[in-house]
N, CA and C of each residue as an Amber inpcrd file, in Angstrom:
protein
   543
 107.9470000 238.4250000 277.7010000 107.9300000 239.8780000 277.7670000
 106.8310000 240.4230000 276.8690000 106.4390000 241.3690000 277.1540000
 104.6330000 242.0730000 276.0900000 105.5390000 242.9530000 275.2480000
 105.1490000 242.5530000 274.2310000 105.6620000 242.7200000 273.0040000
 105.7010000 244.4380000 272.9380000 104.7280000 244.9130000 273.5010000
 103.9070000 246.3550000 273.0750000 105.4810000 247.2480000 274.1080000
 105.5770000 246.2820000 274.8530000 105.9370000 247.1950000 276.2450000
 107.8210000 247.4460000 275.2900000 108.2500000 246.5480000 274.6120000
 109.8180000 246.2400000 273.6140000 109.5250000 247.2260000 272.6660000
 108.7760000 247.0810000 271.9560000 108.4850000 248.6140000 271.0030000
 108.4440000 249.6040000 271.2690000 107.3280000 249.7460000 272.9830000
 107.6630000 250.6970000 273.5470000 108.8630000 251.7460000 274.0410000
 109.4870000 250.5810000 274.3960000 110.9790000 250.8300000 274.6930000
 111.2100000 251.5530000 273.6350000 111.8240000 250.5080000 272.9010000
 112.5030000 251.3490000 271.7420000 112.1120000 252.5060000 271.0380000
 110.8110000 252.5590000 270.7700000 110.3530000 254.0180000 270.6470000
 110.8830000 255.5420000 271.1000000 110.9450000 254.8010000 272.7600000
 110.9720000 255.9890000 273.5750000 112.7400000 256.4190000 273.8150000
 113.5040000 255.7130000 272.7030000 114.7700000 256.4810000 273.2130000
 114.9580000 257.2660000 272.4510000 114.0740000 257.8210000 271.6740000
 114.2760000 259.4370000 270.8880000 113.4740000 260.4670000 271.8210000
 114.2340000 261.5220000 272.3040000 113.5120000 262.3930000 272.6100000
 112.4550000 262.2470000 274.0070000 113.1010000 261.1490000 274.7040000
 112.1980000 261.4860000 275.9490000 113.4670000 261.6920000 276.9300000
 113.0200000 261.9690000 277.9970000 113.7490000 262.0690000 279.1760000
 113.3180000 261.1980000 280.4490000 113.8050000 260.9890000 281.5400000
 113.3360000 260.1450000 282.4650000 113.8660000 260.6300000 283.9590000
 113.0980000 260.5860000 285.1910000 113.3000000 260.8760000 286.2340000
 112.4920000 259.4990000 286.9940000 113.1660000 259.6990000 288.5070000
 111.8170000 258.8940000 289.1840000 110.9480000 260.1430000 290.4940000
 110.4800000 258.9080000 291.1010000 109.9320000 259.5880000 292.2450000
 110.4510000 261.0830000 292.3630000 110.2500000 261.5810000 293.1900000
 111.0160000 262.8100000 293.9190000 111.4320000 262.2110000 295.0780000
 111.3880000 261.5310000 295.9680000 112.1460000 261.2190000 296.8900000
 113.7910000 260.5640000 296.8450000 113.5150000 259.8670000 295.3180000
 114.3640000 258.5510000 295.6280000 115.5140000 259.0470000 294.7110000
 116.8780000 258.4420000 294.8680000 118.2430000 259.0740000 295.0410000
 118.7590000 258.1370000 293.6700000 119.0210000 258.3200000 292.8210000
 119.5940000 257.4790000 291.8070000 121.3510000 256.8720000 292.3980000
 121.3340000 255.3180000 293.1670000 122.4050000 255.2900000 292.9040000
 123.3980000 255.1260000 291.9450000 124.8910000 255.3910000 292.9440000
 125.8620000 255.2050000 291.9480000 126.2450000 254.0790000 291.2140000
 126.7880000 254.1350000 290.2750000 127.6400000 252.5060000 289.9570000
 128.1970000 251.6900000 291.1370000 128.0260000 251.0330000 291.1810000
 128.1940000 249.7550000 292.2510000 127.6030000 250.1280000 294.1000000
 126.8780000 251.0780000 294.0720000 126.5120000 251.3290000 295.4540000
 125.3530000 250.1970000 295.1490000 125.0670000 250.0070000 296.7350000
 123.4830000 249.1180000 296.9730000 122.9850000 250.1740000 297.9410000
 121.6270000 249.7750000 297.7780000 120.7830000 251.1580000 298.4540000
 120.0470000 249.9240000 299.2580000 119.9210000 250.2850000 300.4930000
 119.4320000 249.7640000 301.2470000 118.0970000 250.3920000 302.2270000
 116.9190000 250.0080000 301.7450000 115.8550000 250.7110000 302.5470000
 114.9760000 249.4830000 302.7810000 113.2610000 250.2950000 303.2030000
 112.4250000 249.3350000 303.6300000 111.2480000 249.6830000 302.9700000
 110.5930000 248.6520000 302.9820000 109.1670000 248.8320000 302.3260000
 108.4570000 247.0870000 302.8660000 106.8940000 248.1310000 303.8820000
 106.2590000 247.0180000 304.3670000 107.0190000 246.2530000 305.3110000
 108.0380000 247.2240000 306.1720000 108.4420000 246.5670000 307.3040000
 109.7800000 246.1640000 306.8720000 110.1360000 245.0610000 305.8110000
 111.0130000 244.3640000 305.5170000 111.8760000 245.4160000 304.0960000
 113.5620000 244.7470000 304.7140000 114.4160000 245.3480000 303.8620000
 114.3090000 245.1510000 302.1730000 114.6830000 246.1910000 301.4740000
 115.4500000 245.7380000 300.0860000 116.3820000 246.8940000 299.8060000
 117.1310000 246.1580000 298.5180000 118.1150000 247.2470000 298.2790000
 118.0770000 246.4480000 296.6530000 118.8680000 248.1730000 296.2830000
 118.3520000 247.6250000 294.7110000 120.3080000 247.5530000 294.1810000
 121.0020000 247.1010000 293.3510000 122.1420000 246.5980000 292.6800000
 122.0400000 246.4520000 291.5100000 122.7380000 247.1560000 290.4800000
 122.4810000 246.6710000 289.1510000 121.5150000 246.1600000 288.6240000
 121.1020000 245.0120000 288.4440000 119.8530000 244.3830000 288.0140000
 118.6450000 244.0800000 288.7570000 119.2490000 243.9200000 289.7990000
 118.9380000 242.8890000 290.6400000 118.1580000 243.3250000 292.0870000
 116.6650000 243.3930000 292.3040000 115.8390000 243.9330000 293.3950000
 116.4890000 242.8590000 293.9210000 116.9420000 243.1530000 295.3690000
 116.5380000 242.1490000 296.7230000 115.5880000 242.7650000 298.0660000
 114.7110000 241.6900000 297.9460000 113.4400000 242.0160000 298.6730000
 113.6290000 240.5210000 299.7650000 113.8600000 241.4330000 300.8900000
 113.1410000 239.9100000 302.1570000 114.1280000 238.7720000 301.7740000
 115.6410000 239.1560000 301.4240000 116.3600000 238.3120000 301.6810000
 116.3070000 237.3440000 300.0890000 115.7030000 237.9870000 299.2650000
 115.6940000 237.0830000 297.7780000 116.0200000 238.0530000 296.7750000
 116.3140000 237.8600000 295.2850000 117.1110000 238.4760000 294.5770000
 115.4810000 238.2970000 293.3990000 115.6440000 239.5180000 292.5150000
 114.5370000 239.5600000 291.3660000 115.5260000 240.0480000 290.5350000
 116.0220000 239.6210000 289.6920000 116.2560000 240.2570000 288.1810000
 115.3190000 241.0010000 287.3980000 115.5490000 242.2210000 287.7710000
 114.1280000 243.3040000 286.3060000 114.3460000 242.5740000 284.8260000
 115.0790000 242.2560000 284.5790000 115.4720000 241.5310000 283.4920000
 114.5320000 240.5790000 283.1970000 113.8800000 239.8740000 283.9960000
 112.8730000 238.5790000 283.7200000 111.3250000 239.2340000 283.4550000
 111.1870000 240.6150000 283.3650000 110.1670000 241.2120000 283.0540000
 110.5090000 242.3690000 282.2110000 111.4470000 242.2130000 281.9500000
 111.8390000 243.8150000 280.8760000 113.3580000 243.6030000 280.3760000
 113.4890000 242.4900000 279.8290000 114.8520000 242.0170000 279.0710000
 115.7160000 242.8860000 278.4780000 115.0420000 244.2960000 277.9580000
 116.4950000 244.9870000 277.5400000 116.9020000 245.8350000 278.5960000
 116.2770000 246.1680000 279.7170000 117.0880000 247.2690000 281.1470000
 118.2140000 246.3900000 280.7900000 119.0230000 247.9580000 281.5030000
 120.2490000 247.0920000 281.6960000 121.1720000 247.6030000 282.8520000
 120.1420000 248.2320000 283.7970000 120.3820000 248.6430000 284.9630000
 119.4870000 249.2000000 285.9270000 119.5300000 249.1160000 287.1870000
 118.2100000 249.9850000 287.9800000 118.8690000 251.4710000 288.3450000
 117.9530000 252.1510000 287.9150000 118.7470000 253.7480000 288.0590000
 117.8630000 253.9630000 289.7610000 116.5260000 253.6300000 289.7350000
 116.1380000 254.0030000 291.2300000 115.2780000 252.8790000 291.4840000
 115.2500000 252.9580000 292.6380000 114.0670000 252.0120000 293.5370000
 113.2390000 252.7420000 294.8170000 112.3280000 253.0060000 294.7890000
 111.3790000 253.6250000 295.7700000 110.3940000 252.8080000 296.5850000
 109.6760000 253.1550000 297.7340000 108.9170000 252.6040000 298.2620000
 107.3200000 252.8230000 298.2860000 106.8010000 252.6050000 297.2240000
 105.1000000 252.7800000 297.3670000 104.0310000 252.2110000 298.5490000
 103.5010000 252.6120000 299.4830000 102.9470000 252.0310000 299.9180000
 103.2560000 250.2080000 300.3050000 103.0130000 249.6300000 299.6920000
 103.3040000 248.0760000 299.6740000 103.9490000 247.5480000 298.4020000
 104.2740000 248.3890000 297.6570000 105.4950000 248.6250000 296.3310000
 106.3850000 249.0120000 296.3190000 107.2000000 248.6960000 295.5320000
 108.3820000 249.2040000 295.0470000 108.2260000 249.4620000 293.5340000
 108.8700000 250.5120000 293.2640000 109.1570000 251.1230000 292.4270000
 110.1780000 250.9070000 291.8960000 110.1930000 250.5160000 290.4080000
 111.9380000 250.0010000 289.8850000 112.2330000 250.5880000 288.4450000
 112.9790000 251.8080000 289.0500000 113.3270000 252.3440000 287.2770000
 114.3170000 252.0090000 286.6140000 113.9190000 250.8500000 285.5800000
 114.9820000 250.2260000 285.0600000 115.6340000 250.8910000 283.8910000
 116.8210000 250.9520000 283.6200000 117.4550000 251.8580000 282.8450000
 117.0720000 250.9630000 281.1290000 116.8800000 251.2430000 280.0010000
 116.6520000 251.1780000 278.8450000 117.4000000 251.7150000 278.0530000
 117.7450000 252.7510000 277.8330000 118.5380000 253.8290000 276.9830000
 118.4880000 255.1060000 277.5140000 119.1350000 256.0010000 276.9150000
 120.1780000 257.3360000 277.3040000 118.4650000 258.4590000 277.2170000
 117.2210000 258.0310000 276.8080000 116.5850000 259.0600000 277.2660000
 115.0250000 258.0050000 277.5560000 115.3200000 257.0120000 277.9520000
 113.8510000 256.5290000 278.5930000 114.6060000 255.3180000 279.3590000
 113.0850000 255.0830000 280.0470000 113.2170000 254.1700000 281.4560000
 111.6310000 253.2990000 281.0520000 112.0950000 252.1280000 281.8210000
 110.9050000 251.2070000 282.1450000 110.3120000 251.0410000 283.7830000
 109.4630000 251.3820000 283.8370000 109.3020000 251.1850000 285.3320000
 108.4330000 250.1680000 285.4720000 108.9570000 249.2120000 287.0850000
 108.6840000 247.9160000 287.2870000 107.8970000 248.1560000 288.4340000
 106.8790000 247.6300000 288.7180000 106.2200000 247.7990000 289.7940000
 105.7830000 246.4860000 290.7010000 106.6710000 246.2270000 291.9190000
 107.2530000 244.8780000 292.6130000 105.8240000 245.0190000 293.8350000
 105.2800000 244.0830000 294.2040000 104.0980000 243.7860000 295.0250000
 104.8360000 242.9440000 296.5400000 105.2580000 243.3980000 297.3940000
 105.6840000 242.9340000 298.7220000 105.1220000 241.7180000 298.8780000
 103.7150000 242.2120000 298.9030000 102.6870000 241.0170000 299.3000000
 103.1270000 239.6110000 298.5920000 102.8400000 239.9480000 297.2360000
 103.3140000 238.2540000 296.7310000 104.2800000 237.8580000 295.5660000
 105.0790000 239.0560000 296.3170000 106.5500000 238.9940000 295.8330000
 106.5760000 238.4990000 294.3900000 105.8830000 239.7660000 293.4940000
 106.1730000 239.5490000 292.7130000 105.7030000 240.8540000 291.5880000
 106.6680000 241.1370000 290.2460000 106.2890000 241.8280000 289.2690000
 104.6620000 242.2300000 288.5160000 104.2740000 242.9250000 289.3910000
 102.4380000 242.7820000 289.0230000 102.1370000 243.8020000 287.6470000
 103.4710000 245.1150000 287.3220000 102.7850000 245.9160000 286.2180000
 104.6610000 246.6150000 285.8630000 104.3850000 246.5940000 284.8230000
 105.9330000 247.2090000 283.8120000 105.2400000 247.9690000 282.5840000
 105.2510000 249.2080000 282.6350000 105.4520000 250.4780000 281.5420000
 106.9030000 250.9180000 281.3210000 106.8470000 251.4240000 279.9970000
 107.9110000 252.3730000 279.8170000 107.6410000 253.1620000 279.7950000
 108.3100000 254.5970000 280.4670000 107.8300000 256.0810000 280.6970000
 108.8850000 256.7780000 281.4280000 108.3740000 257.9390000 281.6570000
 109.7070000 258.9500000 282.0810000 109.0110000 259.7160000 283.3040000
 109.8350000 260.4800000 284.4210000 108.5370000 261.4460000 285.2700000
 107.8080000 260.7150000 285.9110000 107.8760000 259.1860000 286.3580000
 106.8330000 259.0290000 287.2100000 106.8920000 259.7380000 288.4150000
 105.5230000 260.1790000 288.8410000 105.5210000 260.7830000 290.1600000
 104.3710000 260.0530000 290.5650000 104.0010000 260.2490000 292.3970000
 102.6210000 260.1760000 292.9300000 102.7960000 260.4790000 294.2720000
 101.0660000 260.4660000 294.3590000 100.8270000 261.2020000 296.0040000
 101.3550000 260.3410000 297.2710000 101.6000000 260.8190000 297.8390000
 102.1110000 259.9200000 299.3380000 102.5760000 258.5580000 298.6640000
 102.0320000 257.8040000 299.4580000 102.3550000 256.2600000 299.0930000
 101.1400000 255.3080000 298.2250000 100.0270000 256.3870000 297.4420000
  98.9400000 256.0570000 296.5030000  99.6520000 255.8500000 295.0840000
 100.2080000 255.0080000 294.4900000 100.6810000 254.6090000 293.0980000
  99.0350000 254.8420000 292.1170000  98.2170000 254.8210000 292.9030000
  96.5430000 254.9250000 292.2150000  97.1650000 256.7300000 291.4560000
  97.4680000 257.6200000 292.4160000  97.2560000 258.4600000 291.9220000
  98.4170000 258.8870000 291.0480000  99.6950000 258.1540000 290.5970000
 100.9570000 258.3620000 289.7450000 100.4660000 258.8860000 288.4710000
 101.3680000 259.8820000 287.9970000 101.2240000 260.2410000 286.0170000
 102.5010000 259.9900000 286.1210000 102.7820000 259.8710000 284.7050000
 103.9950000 259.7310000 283.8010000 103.8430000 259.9200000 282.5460000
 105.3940000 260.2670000 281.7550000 104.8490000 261.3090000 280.9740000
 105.6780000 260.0120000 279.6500000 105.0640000 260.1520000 278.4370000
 105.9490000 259.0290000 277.5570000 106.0430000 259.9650000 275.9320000
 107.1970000 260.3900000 275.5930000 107.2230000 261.4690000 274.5050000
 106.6010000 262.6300000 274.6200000 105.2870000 263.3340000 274.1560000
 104.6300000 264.2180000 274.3770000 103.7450000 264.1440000 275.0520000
 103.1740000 262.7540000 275.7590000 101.8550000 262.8150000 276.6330000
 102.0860000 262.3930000 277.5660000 100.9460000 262.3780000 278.3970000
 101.1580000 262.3280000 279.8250000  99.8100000 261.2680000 279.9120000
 100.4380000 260.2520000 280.7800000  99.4320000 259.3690000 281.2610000
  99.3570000 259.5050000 282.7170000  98.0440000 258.8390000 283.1370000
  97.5560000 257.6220000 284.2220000  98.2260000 256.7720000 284.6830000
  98.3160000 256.8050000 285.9920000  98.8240000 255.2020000 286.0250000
  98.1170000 253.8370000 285.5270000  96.8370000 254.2510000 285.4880000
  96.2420000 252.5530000 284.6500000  96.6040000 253.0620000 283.2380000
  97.0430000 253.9480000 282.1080000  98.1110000 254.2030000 281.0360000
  96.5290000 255.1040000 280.1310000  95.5720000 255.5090000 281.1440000
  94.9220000 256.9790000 280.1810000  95.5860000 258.0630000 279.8140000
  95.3720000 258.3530000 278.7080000  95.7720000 259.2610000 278.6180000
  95.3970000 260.8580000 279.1140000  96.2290000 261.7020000 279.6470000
  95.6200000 263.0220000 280.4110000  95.2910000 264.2040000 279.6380000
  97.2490000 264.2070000 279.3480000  97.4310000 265.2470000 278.3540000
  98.1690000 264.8820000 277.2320000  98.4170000 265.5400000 276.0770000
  98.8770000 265.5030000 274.7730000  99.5590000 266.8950000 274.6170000
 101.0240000 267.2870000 274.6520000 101.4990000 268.3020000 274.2080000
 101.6470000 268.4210000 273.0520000 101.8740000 269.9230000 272.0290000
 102.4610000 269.7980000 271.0360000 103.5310000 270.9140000 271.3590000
 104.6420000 269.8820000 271.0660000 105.8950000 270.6840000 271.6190000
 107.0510000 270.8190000 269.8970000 107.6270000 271.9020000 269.7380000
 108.2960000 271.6460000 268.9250000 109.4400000 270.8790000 268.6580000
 109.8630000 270.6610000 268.0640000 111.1900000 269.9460000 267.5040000
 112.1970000 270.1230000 268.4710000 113.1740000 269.0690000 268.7310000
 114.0160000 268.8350000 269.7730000 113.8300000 269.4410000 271.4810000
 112.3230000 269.1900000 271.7870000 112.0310000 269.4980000 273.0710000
 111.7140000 268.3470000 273.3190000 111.3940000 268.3890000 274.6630000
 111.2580000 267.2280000 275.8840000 110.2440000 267.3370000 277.1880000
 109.5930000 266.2640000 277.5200000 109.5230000 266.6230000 278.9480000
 110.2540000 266.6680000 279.8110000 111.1190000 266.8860000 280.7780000
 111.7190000 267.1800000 281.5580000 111.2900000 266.2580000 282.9670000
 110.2250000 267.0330000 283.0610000 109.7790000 266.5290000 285.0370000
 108.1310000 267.1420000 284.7820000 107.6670000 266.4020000 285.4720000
 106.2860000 266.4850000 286.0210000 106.1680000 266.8860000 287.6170000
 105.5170000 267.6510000 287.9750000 105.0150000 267.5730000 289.5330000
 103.4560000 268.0660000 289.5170000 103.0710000 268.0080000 290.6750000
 101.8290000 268.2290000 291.0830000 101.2570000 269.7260000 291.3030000
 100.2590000 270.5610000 290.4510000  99.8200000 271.4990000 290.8450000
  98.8120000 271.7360000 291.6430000  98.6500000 272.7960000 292.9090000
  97.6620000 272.9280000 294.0320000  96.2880000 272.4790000 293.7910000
  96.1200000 272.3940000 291.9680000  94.5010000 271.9770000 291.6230000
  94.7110000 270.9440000 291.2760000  93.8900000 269.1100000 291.3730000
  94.0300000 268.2650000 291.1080000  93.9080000 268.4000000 289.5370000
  93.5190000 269.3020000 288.8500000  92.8860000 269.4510000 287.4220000
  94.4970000 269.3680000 286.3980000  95.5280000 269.9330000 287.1530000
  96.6850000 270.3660000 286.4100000  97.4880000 270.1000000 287.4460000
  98.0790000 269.8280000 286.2000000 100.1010000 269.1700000 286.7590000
 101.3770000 270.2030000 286.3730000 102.0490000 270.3270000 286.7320000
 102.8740000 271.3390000 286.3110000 104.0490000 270.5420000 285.1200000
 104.3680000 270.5860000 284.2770000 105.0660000 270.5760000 283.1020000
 106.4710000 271.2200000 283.0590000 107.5560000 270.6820000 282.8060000
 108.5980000 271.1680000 282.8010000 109.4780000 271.0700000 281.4110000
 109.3510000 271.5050000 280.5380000 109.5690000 271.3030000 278.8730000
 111.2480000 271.8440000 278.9180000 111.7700000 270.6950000 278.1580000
 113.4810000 271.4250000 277.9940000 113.1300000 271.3480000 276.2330000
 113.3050000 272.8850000 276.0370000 113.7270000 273.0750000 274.6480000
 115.5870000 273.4210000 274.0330000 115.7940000 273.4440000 273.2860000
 117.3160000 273.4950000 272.8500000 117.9470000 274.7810000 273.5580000
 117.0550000 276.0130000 273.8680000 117.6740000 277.1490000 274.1430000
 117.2360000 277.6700000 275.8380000 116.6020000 276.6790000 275.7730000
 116.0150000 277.0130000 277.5990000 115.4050000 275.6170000 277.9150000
 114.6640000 276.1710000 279.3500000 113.7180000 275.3280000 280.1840000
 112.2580000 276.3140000 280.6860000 111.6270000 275.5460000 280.2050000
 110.0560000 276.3860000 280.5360000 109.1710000 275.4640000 281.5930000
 108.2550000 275.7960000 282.4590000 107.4540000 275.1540000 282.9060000
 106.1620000 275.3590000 283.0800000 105.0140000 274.5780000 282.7280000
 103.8490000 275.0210000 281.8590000 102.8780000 274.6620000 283.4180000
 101.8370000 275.3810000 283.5100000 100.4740000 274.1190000 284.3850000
  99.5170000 273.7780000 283.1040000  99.8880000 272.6200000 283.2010000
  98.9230000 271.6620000 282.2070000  97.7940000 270.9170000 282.7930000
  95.9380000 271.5920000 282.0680000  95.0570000 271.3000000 282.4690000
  94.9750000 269.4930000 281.8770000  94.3810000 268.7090000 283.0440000
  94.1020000 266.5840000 282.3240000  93.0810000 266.5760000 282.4530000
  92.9760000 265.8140000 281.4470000  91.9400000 264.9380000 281.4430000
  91.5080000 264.0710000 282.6820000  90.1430000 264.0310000 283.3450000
  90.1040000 262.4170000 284.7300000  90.4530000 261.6250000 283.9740000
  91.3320000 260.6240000 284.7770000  91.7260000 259.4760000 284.5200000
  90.2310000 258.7150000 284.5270000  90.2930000 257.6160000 283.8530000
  89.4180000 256.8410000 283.8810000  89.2880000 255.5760000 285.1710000
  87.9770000 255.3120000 285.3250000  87.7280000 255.0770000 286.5790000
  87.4680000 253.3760000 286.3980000
């Protein structure tokens, strides 16, 4: 396991929050979700991706999850938000093609365009990354706030921001940085 990615973790269970996709449905305790990606079935269970009739433990790439809260379909990915603690997530990113774990961040808010994972942000404490992990934006948010949710604003330049502070919910358009190329 990358050492950076366990610190990471642990870091991130103060004060972040976590969502996935917008499409995808967090199941319940003991439901299996059954969809497709690249033609062929999976469904996600507790730990455990099954893809094409075989079982992946997120666990063998991110040892402290200790549950899959969602699973989505990227293009020729899957998407696996593995549960960590009560305010962050690790997301696993599963390759159809050769069936196998190709990239694991911890982060909260992942979103992206259609079925382009190229174009995903996610947001980790106060900043907001890239999917290759540039950084975009940098909030300074006060004391016991959060990100909330990320979505996409009409200008590729800005993302819309959804900040939970103790006494409300605000939502900002936040100008990024280009990702790096």
């Amino acid at each position: 396991m990358n050492k950076e990615l366990l610190l990471s973790g642990l870091l991130l269970l103060s004060g972040m929050s976590w969502s996935a996709h917008a499409g995808a449905t967090p199941p319940r305790e003991g439901d299996s979700v059954r969809m497709t990606a690249s033609g062929k079935s999976y469904s996600c269970e507790g730990i455990v991706l099954t893809y094409d009739g075989s079982d992946y433990d997120i666990r063998e790439a991110v040892p402290i999850a200790n549950s899959i809260m969602t699973c989505s379909a990227a293009g020729r990915h899957i998407v696996v938000n593995g549960h960590v603690g009560p305010m962050g997530g690790a997301y696993l990113i599963f390759d159809t093609e050769t069936k196998k774990f190709e990239k694991e961040f911890c982060g909260a808010n992942l979103i992206w365009r259609d079925a382009d994972l190229n174009t995903a942000v996610y947001s980790s404490g106060t900043d907001i990354y890239a999917y290759d992990g540039s950084l975009l934006a940098s909030l300074d948010l006060p004391d016991n706030a959060f990100i909330r949710a990320l979505s996409f604003a009409e200008s590729p330049a800005h993302l819309k921001v959804t900040i939970e502070l103790p006494d409300r919910t605000q939502t900002l358009t936040v100008p990024v940085r280009s990702a790096a190329k």
